[in-house]
N, C-alpha and C positions, 0 to 999 in steps of 0.2 A: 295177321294179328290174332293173338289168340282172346276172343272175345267170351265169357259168358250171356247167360240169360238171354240169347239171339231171338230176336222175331222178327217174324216177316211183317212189313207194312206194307200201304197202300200210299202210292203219293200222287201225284197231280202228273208227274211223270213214268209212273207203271209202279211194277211190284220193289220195293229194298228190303231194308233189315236195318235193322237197330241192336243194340247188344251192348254192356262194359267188358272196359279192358280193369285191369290187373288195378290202376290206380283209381278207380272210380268216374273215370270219363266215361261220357254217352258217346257211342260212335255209329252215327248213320250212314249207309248208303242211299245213294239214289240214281238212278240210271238215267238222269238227266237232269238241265239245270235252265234257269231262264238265259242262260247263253246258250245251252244245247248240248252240253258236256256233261259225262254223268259226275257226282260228287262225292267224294268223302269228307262227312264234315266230324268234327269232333269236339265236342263241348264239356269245358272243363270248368266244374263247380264253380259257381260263385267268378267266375273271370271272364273268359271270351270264347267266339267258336271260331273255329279254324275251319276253311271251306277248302278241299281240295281239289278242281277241276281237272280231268285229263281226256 
């Protein structure tokens, strides 16, 4: 994904990143999840987030 404005954060499961993509969606990482699987979530203005576990 080609992201701007990237930072790294701090989450409850280690280090991610945060960043928008191209339409103004907030797109987080995180290397873990309360299943245990790291996430890609993506939250899109004003709608819903999209969690992507793998």
């Amino acid at each position: 994904m080609d992201l701007e404005d990237v930072k790294d954060i701090n989450t409850k499961y280690g280090p991610g990143k945060v960043g928008k993509d191209s339409d103004g969606n907030t797109v987080i990482y995180r290397p873990g999840s309360s299943e245990g699987s790291p996430t890609l979530e993506i939250q899109l203005p004003g709608r819903w987030k999209i969690k992507i576990r793998y």
